[in-house]
C-alpha positions in Angstrom: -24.2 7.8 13.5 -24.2 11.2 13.4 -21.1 14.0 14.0 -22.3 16.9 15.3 -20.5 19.3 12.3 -18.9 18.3 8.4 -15.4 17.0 8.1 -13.5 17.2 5.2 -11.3 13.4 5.4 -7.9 14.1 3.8 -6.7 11.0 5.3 -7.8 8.7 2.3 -4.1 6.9 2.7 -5.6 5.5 5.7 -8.6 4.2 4.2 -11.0 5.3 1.8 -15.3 5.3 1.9 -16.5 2.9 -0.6 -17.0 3.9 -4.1 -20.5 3.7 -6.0 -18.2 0.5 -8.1 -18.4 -1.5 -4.8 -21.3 -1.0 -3.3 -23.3 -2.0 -6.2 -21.6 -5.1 -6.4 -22.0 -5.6 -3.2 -25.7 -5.0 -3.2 -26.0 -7.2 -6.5 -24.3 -10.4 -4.5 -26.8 -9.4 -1.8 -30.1 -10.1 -3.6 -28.5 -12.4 -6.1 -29.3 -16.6 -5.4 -25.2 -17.0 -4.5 -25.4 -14.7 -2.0 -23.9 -17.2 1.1 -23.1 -19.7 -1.6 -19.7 -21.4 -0.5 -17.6 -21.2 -4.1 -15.4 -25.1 -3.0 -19.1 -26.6 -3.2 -20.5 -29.0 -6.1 -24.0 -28.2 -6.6 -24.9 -25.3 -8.6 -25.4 -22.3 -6.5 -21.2 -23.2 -5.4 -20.5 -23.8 -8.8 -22.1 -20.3 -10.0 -20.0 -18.4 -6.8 -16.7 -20.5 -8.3 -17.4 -18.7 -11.4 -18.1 -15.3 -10.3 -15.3 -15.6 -8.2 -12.8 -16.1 -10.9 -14.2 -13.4 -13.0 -13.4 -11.3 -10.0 -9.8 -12.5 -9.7 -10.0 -12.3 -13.6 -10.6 -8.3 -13.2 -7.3 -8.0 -10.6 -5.0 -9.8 -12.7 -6.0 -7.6 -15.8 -5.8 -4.4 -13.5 -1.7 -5.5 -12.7 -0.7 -5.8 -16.5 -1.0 -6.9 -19.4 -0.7 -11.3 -19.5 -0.8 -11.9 -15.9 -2.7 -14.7 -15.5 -5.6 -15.2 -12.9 -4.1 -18.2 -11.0 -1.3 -15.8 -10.1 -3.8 -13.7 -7.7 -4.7 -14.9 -4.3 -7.5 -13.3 -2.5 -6.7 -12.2 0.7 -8.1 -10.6 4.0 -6.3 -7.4 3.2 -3.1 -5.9 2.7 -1.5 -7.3 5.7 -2.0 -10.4 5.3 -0.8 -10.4 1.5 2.4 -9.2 2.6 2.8 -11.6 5.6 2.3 -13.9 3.5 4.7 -12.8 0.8 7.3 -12.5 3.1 7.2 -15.4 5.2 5.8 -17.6 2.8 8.6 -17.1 0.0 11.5 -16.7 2.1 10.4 -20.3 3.2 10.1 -21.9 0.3 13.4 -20.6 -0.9 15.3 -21.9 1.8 14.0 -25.6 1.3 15.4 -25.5 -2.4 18.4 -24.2 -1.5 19.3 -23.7 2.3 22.3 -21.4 1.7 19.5 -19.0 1.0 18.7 -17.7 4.3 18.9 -13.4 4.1 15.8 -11.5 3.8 16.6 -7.8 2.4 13.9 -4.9 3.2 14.0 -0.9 3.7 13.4 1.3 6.7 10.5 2.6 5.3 8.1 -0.6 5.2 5.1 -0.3 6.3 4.7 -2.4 9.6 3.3 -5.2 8.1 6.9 -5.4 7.2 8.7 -4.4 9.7 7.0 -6.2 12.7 7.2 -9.5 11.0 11.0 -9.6 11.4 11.5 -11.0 15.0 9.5 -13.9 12.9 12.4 -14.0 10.2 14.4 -13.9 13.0 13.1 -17.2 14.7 12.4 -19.0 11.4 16.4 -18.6 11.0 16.6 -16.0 8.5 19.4 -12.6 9.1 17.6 -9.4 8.0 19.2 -6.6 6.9 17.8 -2.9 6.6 18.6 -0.9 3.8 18.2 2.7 4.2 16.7 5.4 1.9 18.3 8.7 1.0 17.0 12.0 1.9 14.5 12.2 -0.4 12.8 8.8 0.9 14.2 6.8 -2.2 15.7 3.7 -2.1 18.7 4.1 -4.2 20.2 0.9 -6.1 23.7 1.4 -4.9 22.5 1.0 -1.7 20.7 -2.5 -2.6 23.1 -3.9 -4.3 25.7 -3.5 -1.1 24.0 -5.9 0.8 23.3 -8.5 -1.7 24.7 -11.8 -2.4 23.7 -15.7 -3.2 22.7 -15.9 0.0 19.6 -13.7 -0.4 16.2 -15.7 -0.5 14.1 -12.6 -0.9 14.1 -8.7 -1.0 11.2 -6.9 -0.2 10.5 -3.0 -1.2 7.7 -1.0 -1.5 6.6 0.6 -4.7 5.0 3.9 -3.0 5.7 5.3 0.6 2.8 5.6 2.4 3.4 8.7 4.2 5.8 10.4 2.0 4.0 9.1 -1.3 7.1 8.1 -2.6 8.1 6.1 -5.7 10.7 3.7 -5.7 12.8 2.4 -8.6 11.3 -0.8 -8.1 12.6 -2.2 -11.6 16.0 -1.5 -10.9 15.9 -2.6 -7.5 14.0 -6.4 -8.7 17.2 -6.8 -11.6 19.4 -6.3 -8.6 17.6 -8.8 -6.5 17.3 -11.0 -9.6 20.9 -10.7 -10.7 22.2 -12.8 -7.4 19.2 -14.8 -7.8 16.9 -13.5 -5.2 12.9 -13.1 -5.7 11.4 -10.1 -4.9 8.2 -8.6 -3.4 6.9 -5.2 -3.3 4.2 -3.7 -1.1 2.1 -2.2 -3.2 -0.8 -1.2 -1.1 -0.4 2.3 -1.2 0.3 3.0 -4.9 -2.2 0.2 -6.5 -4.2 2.0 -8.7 -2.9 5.5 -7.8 0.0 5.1 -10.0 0.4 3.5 -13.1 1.8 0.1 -12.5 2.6 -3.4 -14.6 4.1 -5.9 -13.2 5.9 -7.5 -16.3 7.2 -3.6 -16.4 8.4 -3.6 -12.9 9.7 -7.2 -13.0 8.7 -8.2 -9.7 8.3 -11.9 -8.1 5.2 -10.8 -6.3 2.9 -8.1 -5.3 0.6 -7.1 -2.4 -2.8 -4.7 -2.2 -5.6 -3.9 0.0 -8.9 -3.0 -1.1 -9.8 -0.1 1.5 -6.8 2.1 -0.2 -9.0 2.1 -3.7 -12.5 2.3 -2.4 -13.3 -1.7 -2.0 -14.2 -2.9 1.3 -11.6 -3.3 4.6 -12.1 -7.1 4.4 -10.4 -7.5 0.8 -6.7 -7.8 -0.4 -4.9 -9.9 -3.1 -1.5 -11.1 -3.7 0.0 -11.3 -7.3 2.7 -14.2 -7.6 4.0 -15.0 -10.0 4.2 -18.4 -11.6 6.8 -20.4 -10.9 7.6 -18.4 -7.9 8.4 -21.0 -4.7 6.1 -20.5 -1.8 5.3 -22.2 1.5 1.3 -21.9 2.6 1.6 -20.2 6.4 -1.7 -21.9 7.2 -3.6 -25.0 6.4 -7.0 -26.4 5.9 -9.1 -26.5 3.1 -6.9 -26.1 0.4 -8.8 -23.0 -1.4 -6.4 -20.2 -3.6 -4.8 -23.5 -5.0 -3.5 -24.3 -1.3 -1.8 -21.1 -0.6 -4.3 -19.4 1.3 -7.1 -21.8 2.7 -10.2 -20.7 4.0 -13.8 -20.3 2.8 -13.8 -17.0 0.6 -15.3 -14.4 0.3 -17.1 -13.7 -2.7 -18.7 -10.7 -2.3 -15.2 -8.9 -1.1 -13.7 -10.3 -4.1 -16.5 -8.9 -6.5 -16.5 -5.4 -4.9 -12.7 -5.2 -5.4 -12.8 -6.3 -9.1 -15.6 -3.5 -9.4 -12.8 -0.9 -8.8 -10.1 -2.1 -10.5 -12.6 -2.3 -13.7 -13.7 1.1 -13.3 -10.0 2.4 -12.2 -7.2 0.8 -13.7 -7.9 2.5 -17.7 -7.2 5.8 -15.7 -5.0 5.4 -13.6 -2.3 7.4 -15.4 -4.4 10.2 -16.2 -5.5 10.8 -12.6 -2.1 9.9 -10.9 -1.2 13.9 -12.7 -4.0 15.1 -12.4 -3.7 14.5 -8.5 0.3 15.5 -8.8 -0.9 19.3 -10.1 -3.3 19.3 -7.4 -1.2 18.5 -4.8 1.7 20.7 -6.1 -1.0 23.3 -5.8 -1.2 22.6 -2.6 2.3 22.3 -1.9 2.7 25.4 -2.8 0.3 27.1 -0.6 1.5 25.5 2.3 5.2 26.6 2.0 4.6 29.9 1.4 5.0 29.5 5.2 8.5 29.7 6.6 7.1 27.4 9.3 6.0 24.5 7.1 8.6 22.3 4.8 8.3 19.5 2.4 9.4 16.0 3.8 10.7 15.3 0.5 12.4 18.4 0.1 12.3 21.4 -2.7 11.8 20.9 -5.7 9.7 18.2 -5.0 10.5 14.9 -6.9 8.3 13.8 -9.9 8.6 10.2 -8.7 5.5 10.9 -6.1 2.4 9.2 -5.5 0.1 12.2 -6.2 -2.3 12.0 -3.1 -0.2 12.5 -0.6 1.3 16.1 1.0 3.7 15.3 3.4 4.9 17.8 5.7 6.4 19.0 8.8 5.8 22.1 10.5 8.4 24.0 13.3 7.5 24.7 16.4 4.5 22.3 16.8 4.3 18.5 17.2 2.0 16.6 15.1 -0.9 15.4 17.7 -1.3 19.6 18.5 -2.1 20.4 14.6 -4.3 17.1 14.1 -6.8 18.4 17.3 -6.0 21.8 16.2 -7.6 20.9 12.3 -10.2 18.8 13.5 -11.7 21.6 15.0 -11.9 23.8 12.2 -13.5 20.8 10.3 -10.5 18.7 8.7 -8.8 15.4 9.5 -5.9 14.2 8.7 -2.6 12.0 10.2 0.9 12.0 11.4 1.6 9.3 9.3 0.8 5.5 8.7 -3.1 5.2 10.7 -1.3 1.3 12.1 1.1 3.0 14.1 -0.8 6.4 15.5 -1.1 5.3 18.4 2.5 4.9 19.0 4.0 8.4 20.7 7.4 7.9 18.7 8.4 9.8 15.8 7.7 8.4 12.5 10.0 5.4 11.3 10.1 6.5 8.4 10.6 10.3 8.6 13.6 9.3 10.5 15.2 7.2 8.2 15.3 10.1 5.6 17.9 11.9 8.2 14.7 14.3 9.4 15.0 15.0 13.1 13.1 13.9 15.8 11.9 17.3 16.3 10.7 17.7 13.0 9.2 14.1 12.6 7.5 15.1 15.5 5.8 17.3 13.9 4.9 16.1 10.7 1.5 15.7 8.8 0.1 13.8 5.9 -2.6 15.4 4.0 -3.6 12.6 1.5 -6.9 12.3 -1.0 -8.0 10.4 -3.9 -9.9 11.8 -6.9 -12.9 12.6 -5.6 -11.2 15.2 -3.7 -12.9 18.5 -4.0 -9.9 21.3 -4.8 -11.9 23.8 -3.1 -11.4 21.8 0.3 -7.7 21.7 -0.4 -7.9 25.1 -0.6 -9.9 25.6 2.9 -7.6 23.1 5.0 -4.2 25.3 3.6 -6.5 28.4 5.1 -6.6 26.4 7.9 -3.4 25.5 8.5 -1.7 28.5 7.7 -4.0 30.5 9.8 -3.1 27.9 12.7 0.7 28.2 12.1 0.7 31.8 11.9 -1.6 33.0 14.1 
């Protein structure tokens, strides 16, 4: 396929192409004699995926801090179905040790992955209650701790936004969870190896991540629990990840994934502010306009993923700027790519207090490191030329 003109993505919070990491490893399974090999067989071309297959989950568990052991990683599809399973599959197990158990606590701001799984809660018999952030898009621990009590099964909050970019004080908010005896679960598709992150640090029950965020392939996700931690298989047949997630997998995913997180996780926290100072850079740019403002507000928090500008802009809604920059040569979102469709105004935008108006007319800008500064520079030309012209 060919487009008829460059574009600059900044809409890596989407997705993100494949880095050279994957794709080698991907080609190397290729032309390699496992290549097709089911890993759950005895001979030895199955026995040789097995082992490739646990260096790879090997390689993720290393990547989410220091002691976490392999068998605590399940490959998964993707970053969905991590956090599917997280949710439904600990709330579950939960209940059937202890059936007074039967609240599920998560934000306003979850992704929909979340979110949409609750009329689910709902008709497994669990109540659900909705804690909301302040208006800097924070989940504050006050607020948590209102709505908890020994009748929590699970709480379940994200580490980074993915439109604001975020952080969450997702230590404090696990030793409230913990402190009434709930597990918890944090989404961490967005900020896996864009911020520096340990889960012994962060004290959480179980984690979830997608490969596409990092530059591993669409078809790849994993999720960290943690030993110990109860859990209820949502499907059945096969009895591969150790019974909690059957189905044949698949290798080569797994390898291109472990490719990353070997080439990313050592600097992580290096580029996380190295990313910050570029997008404060271009932060800064954009607000010179009177027009444009901060979804997190000014000064900007240090607790940010640093990929992602998040803005809103009076006077125009958010699908007019998006056809507006892809003609000069740039795309980029409204917000989370799984709900663009949708004419509302972002969930999440909305829960910070920000009006419709203005969520209407919001944009994320959002890149990785191999973000060239000079294109930063030409999409805030853009923009501000748009805006004030």
């Amino acid at each position: 396929m060919t487009l008829s003109a460059p574009y600059v993505n900044l809409d890596y919070a989407a997705s993100t192409p494949l880095r050279a990491e994957a794709l080698e490893a991907m080609r190397s399974y290729d032309v390699s004699p496992i290549a097709g090999a089911n890993p759950n067989s005895l001979h030895s071309l199955g026995r040789e995926a097995a082992r490739v297959l646990e260096e790879a989950r090997r390689s993720v568990a290393s990547s989410l801090g220091r002691g976490v052991r392999p068998q605590e990683v399940v490959f998964t599809s993707g970053g969905t179905e991590a956090n599917v399973l997280a949710l439904l599959g600990i709330a579950e197990a939960v209940r059937a040790k202890d059936p007074a158990r039967t609240r599920i606590v998560t934000s306003a701001i979850e992704h929909d992955s979340i979110l949409d799984n609750i009329p689910a809660l709902h008709a497994a018999g669990f109540a659900v209650d909705i804690v909301k952030p302040g208006v800097r898009g924070v989940i504050e621990v006050s607020t948590l701790e209102e709505t908890l009590d020994d009748h929590v099964a699970l709480v379940s909050i994200m580490f980074a936004n993915n439109e604001t970019g975020a952080l969450q004080p997702i230590g404090e908010l696990a030793r409230a969870a913990h402190a009434v005896g709930a597990n918890f679960h944090t989404d961490a598709i967005q900020g896996y190896l864009h911020a520096p992150l340990d889960v012994n640090d962060l004290g959480v029950d179980a984690l979830s991540l997608a490969g596409h965020k990092v530059g591993a392939p669409v078809s790849c996700g994993a999720l960290y629990l943690r030993r110990g931690v109860p859990f209820t298989p949502q499907a059945r047949g096969g009895g591969q990840e150790a019974g909690r997630r059957p189905g044949t997998q698949d290798v080569r995913s797994a390898l291109a994934l472990a490719a990353v997180a070997r080439a990313l996780a050592p600097s992580v926290a290096g580029e996380w502010l190295r990313l910050r100072t570029l997008s404060d850079a271009l932060y800064a740019r954009l607000l010179s306009s009177p027009r444009i403002h901060a979804t997190l507000g000014v000064p900007l928090p240090e607790d940010r993923l640093g990929g992602i500008v998040s803005i809103f802009v009076d006077g125009f809604e958010s699908e007019e700027l998006i056809l507006q920059l892809d003609q000069h040569g740039f795309c980029v979102s409204a917000g989370s790519a799984c709900s663009s469709a949708s004419a509302q105004a972002s969930h999440v935008l909305t829960a910070m207090g920000l009006s419709g108006d203005a969520a209407n007319g919001s944009l994320r800008i959002s890149f990785d490191d191999r973000v060239d500064p000079e294109a930063l520079d030409a999409f805030a030309d853009a923009l501000l030329a748009i805006v004030e012209g």
